[in-house]
C-alpha positions in Angstrom: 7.8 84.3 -38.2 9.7 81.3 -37.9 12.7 83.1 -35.5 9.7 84.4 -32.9 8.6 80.5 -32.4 12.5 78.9 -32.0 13.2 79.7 -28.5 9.8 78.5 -27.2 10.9 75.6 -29.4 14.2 75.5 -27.8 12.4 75.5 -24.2 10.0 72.7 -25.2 12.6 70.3 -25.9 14.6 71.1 -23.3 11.8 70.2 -20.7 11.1 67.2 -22.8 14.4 66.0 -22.6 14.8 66.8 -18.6 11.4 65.1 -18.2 12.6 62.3 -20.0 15.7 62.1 -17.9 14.0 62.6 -15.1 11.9 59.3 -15.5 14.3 57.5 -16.6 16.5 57.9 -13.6 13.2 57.2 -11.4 12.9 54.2 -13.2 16.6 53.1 -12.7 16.5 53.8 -9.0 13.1 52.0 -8.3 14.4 49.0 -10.0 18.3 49.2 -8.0 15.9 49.8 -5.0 13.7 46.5 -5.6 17.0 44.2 -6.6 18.6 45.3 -3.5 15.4 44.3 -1.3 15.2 41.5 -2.7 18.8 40.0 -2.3 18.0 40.9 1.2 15.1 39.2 0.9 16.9 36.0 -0.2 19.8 36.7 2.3 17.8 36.8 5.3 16.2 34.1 4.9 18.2 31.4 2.7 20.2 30.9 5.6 19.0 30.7 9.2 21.8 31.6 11.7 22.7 28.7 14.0 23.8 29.3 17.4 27.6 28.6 18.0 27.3 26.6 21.0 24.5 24.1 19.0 27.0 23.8 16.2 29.9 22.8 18.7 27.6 20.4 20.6 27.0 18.8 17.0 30.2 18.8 16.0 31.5 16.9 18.9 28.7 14.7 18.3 29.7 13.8 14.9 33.0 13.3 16.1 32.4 11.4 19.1 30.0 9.0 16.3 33.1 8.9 14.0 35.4 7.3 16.4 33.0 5.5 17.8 32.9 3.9 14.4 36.2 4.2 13.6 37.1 2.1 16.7 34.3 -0.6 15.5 36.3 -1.0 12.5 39.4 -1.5 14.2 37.9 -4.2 16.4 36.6 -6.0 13.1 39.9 -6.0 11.4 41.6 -9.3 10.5 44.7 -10.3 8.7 44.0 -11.1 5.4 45.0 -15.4 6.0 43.5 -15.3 9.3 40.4 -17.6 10.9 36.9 -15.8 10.3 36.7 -15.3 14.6 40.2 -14.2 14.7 40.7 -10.3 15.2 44.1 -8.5 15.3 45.0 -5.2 17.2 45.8 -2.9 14.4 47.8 0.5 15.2 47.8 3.8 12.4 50.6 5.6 12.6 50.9 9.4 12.4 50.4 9.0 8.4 47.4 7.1 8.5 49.1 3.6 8.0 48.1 0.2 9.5 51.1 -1.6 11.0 50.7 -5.5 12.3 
């Protein structure tokens, strides 16, 4: 009695097991599938793309401020035993150092 039931038996598990897999894998897709989304969720929209020629123009900007600033602080330079009104040309040399 026992051998007529075993490859209905067999069968069952077998399509248990396949279901099983079968979700499983569904479930591991859907959830690859929603990750990826949402990095390109975050992607798109954690940085917004700025035009090249805007970036140049502020680029120049900043370093059109920078020297500006840079040449204030050369105009405000004084030798360290000179008058408070005195001022003194300064000069920077290739490595970045002052000379008198």
């Amino acid at each position: 009695m026992q051998r007529r039931h075993f490859p209905s038996i067999l069968l069952y598990c077998f399509g248990l097991a396949l279901a099983f897999s079968l979700v499983f894998n569904g479930f591991l897709l859907y959830e690859q599938t929603r990750l990826r989304s949402i990095y390109e969720y975050e992607l798109g929209n954690a940085v917004h793309p700025v035009d090249l020629v805007v970036w140049q123009q502020q680029l120049s900007d900043c370093k059109r401020a920078n020297q500006q600033k840079d040449s204030l602080i050369l105009q405000l330079e004084q030798r360290p035993n000179a008058t408070p009104g005195q001022t003194v040309k300064v000069e920077r040399n290739s490595n970045g150092l002052m000379k008198n």
